[in-house]
C-alpha positions in Angstrom: 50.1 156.6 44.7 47.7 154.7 42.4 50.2 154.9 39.0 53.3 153.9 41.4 51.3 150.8 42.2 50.5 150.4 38.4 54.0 151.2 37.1 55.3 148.3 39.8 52.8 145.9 38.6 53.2 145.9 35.1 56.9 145.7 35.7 56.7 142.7 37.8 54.1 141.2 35.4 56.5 141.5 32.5 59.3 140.4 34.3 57.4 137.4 35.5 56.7 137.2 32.0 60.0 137.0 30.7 61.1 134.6 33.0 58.3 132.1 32.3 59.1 132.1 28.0 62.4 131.3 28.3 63.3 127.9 26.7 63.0 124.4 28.6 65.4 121.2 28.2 64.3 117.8 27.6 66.5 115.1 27.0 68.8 117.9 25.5 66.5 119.4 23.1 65.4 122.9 23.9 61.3 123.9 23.8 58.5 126.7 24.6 55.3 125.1 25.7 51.9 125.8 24.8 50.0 124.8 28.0 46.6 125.5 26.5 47.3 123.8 23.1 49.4 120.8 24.9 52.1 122.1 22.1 55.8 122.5 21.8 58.0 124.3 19.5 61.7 123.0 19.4 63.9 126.5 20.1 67.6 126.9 21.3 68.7 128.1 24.4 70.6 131.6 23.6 69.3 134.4 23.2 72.3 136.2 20.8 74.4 134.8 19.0 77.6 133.4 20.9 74.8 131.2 22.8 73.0 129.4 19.5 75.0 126.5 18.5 73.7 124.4 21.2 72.6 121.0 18.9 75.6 119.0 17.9 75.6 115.1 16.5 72.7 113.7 15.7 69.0 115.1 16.5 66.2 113.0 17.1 62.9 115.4 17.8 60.5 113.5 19.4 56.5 113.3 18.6 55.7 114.0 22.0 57.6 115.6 25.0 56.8 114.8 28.7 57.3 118.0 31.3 55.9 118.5 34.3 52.7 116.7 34.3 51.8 117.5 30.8 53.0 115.5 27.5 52.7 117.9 24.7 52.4 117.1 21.3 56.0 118.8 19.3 54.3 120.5 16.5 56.7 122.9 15.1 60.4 124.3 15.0 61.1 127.6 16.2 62.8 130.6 13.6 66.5 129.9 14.0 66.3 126.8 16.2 69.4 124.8 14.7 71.2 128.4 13.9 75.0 128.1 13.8 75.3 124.5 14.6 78.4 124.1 13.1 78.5 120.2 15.1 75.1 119.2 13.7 75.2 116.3 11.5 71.6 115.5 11.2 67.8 116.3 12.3 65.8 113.7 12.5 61.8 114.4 12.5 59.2 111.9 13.0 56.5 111.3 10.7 53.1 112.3 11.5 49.9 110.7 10.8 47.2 112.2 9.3 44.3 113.6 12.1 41.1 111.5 10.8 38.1 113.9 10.3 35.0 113.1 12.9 
C-alpha cells in the first residue's frame, strides 16, 4: 500500500509543480518569479511553437514588477522569450545602476 501512496504523491507533487512554473502576465509582459530572490525572468507564454509570438509593438521591460504582494526586481530574459515575434518593433530595457559595495 506504501508505494501506491508514494507513486500518488510524487505525481501530485509534480503536477502541482508544473502548474505553479507556468508563466505570469503583467501589464502584458510574461514572467517566472523567484520568490526567494524577489527575481523575475521575462518569458513567453507558449510552450511550442504556434504559441511564441506573443510580444508585438513596442516593449518596455520594467526594472521592477509588482505581483501579489511582492515587487521583484526583473533581472534577466528567459532563452527564447521574444522567439518568433514577427510584430515586434522594439525592446526597450532599463538601465541598471551599479550595486555599491558595503
Amino acid at each position: 500500500m506504501k508505494p501506491k501512496i508514494f507513486t500518488l504523491f510524487t505525481a501530485l507533487t509534480l503536477s502541482a509543480g508544473v502548474l505553479f512554473a507556468s508563466d505570469t502576465a503583467v501589464d502584458g509582459i510574461y514572467y517566472k518569479f523567484d520568490d526567494a530572490n524577489l527575481t523575475a525572468t521575462v518569458t513567453y507564454l507558449g510552450s511550442y511553437s504556434d504559441e511564441y509570438d506573443e510580444y508585438t509593438g513596442d516593449v518596455v521591460i520594467p526594472a521592477t514588477v509588482t505581483y501579489g504582494s511582492n515587487t521583484y526586481s526583473v533581472t534577466s530574459i528567459g532563452e527564447l522569450a521574444f522567439y518568433g515575434c514577427s510584430g515586434l518593433t522594439s525592446v526597450n530595457i532599463p538601465n541598471r545602476s551599479p550595486v555599491a559595495a558595503a
